[in-house]
N, CA, C and O of each residue as an XYZ file, in Angstrom:
776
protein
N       0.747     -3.069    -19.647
C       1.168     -4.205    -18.834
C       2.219     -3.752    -17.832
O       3.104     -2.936    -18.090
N       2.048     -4.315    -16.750
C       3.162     -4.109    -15.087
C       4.509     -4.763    -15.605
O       4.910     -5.846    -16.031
N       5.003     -3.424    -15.312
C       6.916     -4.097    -15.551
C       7.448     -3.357    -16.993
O       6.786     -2.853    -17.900
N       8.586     -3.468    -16.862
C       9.266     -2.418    -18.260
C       8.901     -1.034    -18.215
O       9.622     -0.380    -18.968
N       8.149     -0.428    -17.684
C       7.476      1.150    -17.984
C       7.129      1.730    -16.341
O       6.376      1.280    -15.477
N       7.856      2.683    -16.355
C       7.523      3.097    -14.962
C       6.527      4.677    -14.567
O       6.552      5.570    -13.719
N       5.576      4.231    -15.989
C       4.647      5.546    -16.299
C       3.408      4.797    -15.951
O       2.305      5.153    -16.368
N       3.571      3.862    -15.259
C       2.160      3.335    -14.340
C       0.818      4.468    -13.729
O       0.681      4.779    -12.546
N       0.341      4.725    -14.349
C      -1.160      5.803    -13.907
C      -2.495      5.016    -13.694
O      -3.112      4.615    -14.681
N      -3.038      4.744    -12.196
C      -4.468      4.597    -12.513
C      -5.241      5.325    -11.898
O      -4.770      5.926    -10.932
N      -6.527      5.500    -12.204
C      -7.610      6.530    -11.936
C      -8.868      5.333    -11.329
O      -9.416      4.327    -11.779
N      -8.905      5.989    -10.291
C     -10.323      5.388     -9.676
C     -11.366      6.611     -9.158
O     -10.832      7.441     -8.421
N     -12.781      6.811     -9.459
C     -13.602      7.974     -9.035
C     -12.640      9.572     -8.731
O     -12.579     10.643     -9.334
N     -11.954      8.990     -7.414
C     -11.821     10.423     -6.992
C     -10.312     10.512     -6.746
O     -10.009     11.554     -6.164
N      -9.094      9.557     -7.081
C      -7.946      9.259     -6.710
C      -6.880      9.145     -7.990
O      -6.990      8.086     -8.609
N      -6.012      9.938     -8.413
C      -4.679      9.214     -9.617
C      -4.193      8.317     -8.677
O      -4.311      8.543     -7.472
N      -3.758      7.507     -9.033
C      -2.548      6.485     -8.300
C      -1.207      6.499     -8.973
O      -1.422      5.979    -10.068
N       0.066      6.819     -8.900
C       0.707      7.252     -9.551
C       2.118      7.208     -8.680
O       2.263      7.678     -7.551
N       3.224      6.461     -9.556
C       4.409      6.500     -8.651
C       5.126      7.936     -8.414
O       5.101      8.882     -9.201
N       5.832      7.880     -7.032
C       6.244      9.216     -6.684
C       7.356      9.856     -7.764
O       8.008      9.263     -8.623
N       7.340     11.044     -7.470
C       7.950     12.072     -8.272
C       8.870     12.617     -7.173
O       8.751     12.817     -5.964
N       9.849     12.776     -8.099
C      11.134     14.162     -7.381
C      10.279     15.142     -6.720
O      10.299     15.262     -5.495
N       9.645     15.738     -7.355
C       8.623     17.345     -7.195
C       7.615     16.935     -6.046
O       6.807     17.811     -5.740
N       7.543     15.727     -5.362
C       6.147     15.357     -4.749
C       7.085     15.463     -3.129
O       6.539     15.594     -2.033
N       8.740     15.355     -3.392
C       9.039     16.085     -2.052
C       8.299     16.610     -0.553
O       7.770     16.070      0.418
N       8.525     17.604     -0.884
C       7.867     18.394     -0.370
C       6.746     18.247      0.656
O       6.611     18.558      1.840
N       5.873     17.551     -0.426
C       4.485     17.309     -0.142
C       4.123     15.937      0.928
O       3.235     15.655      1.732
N       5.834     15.064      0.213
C       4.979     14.052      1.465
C       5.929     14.132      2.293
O       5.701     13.261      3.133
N       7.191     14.855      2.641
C       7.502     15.903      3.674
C       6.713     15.901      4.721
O       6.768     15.275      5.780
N       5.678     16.976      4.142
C       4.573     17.605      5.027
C       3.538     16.760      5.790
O       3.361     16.496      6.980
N       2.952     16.453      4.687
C       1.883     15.031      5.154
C       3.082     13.977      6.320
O       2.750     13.924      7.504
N       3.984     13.453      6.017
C       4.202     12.345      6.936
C       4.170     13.421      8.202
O       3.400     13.359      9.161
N       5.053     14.284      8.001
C       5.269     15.399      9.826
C       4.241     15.421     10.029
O       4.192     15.014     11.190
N       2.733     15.727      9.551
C       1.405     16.219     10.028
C       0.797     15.360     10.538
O       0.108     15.504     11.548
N       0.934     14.474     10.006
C       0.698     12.478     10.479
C       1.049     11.781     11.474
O       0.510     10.793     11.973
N       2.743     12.783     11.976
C       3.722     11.579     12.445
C       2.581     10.783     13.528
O       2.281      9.598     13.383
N       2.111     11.519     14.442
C       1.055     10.871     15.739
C       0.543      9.595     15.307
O       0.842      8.441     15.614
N      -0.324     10.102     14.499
C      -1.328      9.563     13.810
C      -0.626      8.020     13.131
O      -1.210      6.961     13.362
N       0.415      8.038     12.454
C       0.835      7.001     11.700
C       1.962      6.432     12.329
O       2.419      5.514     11.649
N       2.740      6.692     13.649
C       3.723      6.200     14.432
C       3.279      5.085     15.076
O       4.246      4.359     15.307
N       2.030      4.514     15.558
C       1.639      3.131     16.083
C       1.686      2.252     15.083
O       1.405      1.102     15.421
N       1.946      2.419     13.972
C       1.835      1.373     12.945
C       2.953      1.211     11.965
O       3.030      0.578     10.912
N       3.671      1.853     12.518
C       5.033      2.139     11.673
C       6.150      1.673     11.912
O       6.480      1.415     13.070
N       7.047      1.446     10.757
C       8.410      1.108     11.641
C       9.283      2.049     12.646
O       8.581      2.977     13.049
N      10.601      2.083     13.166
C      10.600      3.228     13.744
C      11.729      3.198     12.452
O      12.553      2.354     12.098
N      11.278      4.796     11.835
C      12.438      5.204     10.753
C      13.772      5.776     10.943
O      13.928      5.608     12.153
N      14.567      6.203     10.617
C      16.152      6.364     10.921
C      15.602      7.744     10.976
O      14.568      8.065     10.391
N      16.567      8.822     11.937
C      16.408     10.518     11.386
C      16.537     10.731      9.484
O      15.834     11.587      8.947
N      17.195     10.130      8.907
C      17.266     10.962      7.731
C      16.153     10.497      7.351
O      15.771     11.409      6.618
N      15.223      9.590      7.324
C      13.383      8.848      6.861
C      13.497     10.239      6.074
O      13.883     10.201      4.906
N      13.132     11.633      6.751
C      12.535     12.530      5.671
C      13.395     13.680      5.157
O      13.070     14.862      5.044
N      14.387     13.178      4.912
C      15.737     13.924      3.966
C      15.057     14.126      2.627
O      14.035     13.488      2.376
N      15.449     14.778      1.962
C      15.859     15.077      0.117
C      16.196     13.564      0.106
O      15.359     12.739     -0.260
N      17.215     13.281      0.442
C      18.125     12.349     -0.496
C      17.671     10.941     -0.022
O      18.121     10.090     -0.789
N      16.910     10.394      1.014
C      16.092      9.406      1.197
C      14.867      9.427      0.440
O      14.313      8.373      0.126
N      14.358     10.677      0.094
C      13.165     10.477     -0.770
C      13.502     10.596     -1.991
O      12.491     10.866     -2.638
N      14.810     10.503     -2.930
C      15.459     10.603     -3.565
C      15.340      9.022     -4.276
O      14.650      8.580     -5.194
N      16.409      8.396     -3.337
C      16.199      6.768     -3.412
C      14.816      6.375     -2.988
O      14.784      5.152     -3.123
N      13.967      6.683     -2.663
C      12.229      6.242     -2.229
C      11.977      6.224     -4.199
O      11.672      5.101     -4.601
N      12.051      6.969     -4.966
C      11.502      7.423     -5.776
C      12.420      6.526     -6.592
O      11.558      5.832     -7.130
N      13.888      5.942     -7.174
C      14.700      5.517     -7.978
C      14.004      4.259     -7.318
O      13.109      3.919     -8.092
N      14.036      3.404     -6.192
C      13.147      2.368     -5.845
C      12.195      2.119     -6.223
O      12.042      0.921     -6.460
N      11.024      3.035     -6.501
C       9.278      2.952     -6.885
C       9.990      2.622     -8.885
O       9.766      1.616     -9.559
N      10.535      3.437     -9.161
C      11.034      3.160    -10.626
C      11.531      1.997    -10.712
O      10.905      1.163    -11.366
N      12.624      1.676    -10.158
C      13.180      0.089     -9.883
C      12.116     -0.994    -10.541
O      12.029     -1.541    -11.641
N      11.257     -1.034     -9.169
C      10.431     -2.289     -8.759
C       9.095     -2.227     -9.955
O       8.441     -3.182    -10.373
N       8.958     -0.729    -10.329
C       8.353     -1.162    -11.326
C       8.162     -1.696    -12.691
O       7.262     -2.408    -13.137
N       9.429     -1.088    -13.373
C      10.581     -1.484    -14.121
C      10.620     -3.206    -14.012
O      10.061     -3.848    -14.901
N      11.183     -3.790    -13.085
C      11.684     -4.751    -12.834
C      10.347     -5.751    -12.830
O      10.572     -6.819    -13.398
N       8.925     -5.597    -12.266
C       7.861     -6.461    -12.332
C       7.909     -7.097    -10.622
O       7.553     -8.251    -10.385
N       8.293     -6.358     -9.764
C       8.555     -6.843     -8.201
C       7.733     -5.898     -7.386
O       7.296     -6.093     -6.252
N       7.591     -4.838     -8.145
C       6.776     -3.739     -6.820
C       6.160     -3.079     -7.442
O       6.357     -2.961     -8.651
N       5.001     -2.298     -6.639
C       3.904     -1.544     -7.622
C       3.497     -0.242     -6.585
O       2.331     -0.066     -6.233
N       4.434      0.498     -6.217
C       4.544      1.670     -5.233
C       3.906      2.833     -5.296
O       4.782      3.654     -5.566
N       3.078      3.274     -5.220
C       2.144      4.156     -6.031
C       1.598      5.508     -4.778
O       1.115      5.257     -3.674
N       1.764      6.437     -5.154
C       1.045      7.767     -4.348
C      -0.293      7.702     -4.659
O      -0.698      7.356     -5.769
N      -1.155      8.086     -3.539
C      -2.356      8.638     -3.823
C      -2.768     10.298     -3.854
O      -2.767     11.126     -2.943
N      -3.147     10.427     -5.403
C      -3.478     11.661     -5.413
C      -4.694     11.950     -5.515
O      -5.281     11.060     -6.131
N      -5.814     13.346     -4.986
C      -6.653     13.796     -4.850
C      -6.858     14.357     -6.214
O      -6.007     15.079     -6.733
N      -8.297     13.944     -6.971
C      -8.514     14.531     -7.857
C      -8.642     15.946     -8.149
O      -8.183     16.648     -9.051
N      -9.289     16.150     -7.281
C     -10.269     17.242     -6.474
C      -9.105     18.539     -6.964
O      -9.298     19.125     -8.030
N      -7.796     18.933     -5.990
C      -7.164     19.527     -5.564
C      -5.810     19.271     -5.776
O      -5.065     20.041     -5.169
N      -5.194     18.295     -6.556
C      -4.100     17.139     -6.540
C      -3.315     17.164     -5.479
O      -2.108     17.231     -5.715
N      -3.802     17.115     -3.898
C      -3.007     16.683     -2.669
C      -2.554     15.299     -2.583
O      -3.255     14.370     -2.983
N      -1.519     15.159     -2.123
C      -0.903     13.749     -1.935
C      -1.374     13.440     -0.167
O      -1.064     13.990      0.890
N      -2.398     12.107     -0.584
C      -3.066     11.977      0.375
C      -2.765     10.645      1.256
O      -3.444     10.367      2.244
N      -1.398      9.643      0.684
C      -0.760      8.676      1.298
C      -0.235      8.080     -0.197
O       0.016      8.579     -1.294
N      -0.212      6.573      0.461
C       0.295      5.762     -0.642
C       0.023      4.345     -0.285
O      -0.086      3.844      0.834
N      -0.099      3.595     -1.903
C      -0.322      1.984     -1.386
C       0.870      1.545     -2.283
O       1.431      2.039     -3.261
N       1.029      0.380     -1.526
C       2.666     -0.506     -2.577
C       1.864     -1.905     -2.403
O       1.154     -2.351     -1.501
N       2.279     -2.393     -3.638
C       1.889     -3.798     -3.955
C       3.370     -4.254     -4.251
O       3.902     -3.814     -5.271
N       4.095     -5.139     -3.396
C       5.462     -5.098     -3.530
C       5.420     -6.837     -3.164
O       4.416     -7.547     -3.116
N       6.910     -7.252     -2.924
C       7.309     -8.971     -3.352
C       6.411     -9.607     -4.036
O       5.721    -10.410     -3.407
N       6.279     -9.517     -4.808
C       5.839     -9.829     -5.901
C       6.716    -11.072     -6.591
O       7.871    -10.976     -7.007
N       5.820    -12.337     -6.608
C       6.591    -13.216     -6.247
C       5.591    -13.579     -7.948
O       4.453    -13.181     -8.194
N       6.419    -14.359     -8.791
C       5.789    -14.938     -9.524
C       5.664    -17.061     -9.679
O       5.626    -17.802     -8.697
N       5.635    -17.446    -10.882
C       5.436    -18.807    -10.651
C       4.571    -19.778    -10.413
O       3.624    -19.700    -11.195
N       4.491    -20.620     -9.704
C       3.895    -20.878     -8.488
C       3.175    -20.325     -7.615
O       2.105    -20.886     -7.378
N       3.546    -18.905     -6.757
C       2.925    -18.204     -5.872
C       1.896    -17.129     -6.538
O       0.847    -16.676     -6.078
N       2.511    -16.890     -7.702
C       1.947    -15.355     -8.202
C       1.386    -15.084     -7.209
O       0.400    -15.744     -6.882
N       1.862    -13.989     -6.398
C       1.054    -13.412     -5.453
C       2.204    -11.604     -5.144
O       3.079    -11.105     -5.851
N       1.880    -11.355     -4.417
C       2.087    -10.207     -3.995
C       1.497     -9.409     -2.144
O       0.509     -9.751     -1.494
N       2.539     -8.329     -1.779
C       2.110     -8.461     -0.181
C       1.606     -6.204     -0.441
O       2.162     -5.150     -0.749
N       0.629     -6.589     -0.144
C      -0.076     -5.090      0.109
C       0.451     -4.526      1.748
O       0.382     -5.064      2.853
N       1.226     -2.614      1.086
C       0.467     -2.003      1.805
C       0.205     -0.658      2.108
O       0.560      0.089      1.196
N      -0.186     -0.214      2.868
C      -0.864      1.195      2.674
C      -0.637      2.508      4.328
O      -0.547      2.394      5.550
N      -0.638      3.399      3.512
C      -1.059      4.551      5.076
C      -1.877      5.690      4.069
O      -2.038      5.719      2.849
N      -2.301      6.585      5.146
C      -2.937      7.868      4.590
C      -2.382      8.700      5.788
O      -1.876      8.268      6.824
N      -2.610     10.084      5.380
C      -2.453     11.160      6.348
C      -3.328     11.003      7.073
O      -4.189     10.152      6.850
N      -3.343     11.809      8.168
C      -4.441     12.129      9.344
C      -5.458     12.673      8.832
O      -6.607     12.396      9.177
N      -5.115     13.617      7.836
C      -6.597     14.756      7.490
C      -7.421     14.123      6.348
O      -8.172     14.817      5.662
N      -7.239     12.517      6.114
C      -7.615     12.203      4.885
C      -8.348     10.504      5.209
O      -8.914      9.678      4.493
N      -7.900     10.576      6.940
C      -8.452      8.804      6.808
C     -10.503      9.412      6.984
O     -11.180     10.439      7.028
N     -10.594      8.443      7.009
C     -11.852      7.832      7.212
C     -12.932      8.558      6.269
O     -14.009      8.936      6.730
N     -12.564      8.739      4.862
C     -13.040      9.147      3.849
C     -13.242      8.416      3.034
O     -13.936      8.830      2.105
N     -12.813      7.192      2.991
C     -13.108      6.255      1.937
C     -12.019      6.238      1.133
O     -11.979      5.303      0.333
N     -11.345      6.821      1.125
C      -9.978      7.060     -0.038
C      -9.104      5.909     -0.167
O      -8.650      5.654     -1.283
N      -8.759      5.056      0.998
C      -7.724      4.141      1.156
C      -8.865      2.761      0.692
O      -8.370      1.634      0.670
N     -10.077      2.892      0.405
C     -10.459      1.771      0.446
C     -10.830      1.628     -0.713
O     -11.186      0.566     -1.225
N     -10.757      3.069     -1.408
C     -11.048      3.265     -3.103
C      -9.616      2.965     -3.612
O      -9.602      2.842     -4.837
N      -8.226      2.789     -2.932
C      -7.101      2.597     -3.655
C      -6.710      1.396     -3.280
O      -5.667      0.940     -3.750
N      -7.533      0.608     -2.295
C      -6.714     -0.764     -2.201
C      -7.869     -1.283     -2.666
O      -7.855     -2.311     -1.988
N      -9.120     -1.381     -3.470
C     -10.239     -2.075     -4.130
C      -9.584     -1.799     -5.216
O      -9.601     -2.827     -5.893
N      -9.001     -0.955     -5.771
C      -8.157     -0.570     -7.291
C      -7.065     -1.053     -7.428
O      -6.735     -1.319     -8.584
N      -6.105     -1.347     -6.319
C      -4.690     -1.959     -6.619
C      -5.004     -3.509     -6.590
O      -4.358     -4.313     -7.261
N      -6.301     -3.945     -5.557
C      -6.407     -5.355     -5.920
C      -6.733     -6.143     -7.133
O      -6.249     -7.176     -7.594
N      -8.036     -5.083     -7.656
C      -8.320     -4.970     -8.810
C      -6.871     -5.749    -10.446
O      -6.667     -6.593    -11.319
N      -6.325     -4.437     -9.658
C      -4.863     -4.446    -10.854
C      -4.365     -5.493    -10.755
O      -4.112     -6.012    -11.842
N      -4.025     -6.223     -9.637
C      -3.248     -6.803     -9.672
C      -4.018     -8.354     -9.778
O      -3.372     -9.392     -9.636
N      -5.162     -8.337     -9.988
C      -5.631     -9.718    -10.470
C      -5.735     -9.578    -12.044
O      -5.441    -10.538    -12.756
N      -6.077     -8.601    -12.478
C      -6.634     -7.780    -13.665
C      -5.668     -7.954    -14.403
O      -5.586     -8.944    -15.129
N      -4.754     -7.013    -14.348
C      -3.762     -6.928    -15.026
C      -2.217     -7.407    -14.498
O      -1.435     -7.574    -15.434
N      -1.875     -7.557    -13.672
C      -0.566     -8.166    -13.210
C      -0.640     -9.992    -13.135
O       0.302    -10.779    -13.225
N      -1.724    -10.207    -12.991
C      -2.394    -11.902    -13.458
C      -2.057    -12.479    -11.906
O      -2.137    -13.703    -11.806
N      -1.813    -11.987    -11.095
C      -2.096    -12.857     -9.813
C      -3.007    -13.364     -9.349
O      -4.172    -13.231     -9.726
N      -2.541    -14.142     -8.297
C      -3.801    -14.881     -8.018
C      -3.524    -14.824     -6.392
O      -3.603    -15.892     -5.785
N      -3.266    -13.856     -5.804
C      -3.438    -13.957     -4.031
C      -2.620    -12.540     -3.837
O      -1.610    -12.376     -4.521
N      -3.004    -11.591     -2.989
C      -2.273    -10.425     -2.400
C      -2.575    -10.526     -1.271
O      -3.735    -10.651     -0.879
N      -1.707    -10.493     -0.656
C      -1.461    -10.744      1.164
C      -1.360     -9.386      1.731
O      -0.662     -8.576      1.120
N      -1.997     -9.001      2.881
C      -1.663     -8.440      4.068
C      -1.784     -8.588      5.285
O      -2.422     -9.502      5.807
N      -1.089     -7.565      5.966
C      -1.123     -7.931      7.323
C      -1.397     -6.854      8.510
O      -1.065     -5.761      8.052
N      -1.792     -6.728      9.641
C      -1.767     -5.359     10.495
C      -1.690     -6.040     11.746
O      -1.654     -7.268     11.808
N      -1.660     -5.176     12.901
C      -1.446     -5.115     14.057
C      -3.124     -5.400     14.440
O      -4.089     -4.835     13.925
N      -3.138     -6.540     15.594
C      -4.385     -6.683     15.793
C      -5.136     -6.260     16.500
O      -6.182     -6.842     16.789
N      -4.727     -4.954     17.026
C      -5.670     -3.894     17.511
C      -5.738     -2.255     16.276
O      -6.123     -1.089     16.357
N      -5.291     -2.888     15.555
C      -5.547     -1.598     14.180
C      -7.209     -2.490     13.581
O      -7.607     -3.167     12.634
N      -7.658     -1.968     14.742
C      -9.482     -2.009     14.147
C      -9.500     -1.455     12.962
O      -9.763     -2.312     12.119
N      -9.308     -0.199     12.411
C      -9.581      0.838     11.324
C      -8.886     -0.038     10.236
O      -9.562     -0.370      9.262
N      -7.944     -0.327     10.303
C      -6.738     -1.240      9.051
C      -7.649     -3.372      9.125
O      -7.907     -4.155      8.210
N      -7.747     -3.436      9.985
C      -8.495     -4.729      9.753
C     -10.630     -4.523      8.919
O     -11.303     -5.280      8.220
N     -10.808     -3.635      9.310
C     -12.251     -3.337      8.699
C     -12.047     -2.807      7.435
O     -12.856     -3.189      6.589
N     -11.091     -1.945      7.030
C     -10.829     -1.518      6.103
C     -10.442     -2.846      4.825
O     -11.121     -2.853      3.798
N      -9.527     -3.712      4.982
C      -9.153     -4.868      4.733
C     -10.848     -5.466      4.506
O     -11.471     -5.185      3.483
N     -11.353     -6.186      5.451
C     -12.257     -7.269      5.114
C     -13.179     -6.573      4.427
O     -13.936     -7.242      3.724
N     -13.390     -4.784      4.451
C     -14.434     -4.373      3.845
C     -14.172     -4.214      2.216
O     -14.957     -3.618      1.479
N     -12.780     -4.927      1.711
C     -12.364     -4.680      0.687
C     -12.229     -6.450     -0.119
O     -11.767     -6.688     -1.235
N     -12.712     -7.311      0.734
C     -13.025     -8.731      0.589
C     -11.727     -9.469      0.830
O     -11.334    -10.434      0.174
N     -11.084     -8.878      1.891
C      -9.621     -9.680      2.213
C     -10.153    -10.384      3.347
O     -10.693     -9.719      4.231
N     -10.056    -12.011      3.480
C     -10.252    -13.180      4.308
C      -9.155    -12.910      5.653
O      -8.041    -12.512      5.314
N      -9.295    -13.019      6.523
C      -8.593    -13.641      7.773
C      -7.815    -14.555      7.924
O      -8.601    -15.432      8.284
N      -6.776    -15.048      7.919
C      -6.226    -16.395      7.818
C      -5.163    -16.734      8.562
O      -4.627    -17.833      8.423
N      -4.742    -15.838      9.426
C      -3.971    -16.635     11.313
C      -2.819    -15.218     11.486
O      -2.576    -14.159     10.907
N      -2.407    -15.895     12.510
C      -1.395    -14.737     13.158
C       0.100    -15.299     12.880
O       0.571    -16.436     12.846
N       0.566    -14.177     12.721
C       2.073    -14.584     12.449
C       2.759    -13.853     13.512
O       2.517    -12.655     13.663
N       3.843    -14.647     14.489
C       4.186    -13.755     15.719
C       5.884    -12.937     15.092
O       6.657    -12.991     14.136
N       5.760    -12.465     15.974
C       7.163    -11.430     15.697
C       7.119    -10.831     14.169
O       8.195    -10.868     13.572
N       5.996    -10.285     13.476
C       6.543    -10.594     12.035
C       6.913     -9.411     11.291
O       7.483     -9.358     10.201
N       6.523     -8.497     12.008
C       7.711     -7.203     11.448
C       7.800     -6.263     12.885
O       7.271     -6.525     13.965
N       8.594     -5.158     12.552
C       9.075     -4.575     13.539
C       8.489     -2.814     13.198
O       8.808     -1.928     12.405
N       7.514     -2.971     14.268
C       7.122     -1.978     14.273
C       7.468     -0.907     15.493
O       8.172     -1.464     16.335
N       7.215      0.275     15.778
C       7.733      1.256     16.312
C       9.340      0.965     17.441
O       9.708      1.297     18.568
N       9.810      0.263     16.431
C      10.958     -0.342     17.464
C      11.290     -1.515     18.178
O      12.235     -1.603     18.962
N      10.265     -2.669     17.808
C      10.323     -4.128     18.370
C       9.383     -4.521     17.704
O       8.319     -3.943     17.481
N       9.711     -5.448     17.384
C       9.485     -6.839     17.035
C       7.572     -7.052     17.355
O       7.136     -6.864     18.491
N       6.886     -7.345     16.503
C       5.213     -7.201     16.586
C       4.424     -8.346     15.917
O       4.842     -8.860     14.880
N       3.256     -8.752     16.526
C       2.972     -9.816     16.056
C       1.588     -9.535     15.511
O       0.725     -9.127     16.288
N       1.259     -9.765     13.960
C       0.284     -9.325     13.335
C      -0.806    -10.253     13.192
O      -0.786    -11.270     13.885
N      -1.830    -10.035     12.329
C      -3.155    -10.498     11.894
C      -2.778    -10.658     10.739
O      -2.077     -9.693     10.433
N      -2.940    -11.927      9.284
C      -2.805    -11.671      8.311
C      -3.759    -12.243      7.710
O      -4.410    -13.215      8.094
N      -3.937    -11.187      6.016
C      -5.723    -11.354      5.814
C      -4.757    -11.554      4.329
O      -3.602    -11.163      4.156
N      -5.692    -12.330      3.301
C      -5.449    -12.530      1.745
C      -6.826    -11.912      1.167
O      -7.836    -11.434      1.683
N      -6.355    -12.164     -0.230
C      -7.622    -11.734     -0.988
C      -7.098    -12.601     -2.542
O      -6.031    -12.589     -3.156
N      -8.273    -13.235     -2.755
C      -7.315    -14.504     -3.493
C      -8.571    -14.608     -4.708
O      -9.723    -15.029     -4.608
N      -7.756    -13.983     -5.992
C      -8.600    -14.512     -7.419
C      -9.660    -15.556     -7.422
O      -9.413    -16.757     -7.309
N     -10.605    -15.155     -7.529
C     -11.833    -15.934     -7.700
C     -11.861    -17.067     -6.391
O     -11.555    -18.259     -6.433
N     -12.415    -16.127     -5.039
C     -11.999    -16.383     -3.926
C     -13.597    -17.807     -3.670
O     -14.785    -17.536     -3.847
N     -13.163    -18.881     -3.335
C     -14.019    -20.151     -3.111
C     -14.561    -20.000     -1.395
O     -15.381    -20.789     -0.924
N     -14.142    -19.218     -0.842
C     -13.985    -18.983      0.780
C     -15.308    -18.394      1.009
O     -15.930    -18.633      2.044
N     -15.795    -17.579      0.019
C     -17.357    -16.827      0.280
C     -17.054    -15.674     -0.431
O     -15.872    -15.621     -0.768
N     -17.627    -14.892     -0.710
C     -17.713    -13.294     -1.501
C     -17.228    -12.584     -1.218
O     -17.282    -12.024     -0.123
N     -16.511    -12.329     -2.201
C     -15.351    -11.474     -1.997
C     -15.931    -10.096     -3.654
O     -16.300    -10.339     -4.803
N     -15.723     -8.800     -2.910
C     -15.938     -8.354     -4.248
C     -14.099     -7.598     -5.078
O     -13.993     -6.626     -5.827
N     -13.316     -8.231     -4.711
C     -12.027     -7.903     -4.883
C     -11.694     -8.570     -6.592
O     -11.168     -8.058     -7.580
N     -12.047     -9.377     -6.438
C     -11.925    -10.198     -8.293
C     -12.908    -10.699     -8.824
O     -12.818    -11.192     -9.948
């Protein structure tokens, strides 16, 4: 069960999902620099220290935190294959109650999109989190010219459901997104997410 234990492991076909490690440094070091191009239109703009030791330090006491705590579900994607760290998805505000719900989200490296990988770890974290975390709605959102991040989404049975303006701040101002749900035993039409 999600929360109290921050030895969270899941396995889908070809992916561990697995919160970050001290030792994984390095690795997503590398990957974000190899990326930066690639993943800077969709990003916030990060402070210089973003890829310090000691920011990925607290990245990692955070992923423990939130999982610990039953608020976040921060998880690396690892390659079975080769064990490369090939991005990461977070299932984070995690709101219980009333809302039970939760807000997805995700990147991959450059050398790893359009493989299917991100769509095998957000069909698995949705999975989880109806499955086993007992929600009943995970929200996301993207920029509405991120074609690749909106197909990716609906091809994973997340609905469309309006624009929210200004609603996070991406590469340095203020951006107005697309936001899609994916909602437990979805009445909207077929969804293969729950």
């Amino acid at each position: 069960m999600f929360g109290r234990s921050t030895k969270l492991t899941i396995e889908t076909e070809r992916l561990i999902l697995r919160p970050p490690h001290h030792n994984d440094f390095r690795h997503w070091v590398q990957l974000r620099h190899d990326s930066h191009d690639f993943l800077s239109p969709w990003d916030p703009a990060w402070p210089n220290e973003h890829l310090t030791r000691k920011s990925f330090t607290n990245r990692v006491y955070w992923a423990q935190q939130a999982i610990k705590n039953g608020n976040g579900c921060p998880l690396f994607l690892i390659r079975k294959t080769d064990r490369a760290l090939i991005g990461a998805v977070t299932l984070d505000n995690i709101r219980r109650g009333p809302a039970q719900a939760g807000t997805l989200g995700y990147w991959t490296g450059q050398a790893f999109s359009r493989q299917g990988y991100m769509r095998e770890a957000v069909n698995c974290m949705v999975s989880h989190a109806f499955r086993k975390l007992d929600l009943s709605r995970v929200e996301a959102a993207c920029l509405p010219e991120n074609q690749p991040s909106r197909g990716l989404l609906e091809s994973c049975g997340f609905k469309y459901e309006g624009v929210a303006q200004s609603y996070l701040q991406i590469a340095g101002r203020w951006r107005t997104h697309v936001l899609y749900a994916a909602i437990r035993h979805d009445r909207r039409g077929k969804t293969e997410a729950g």
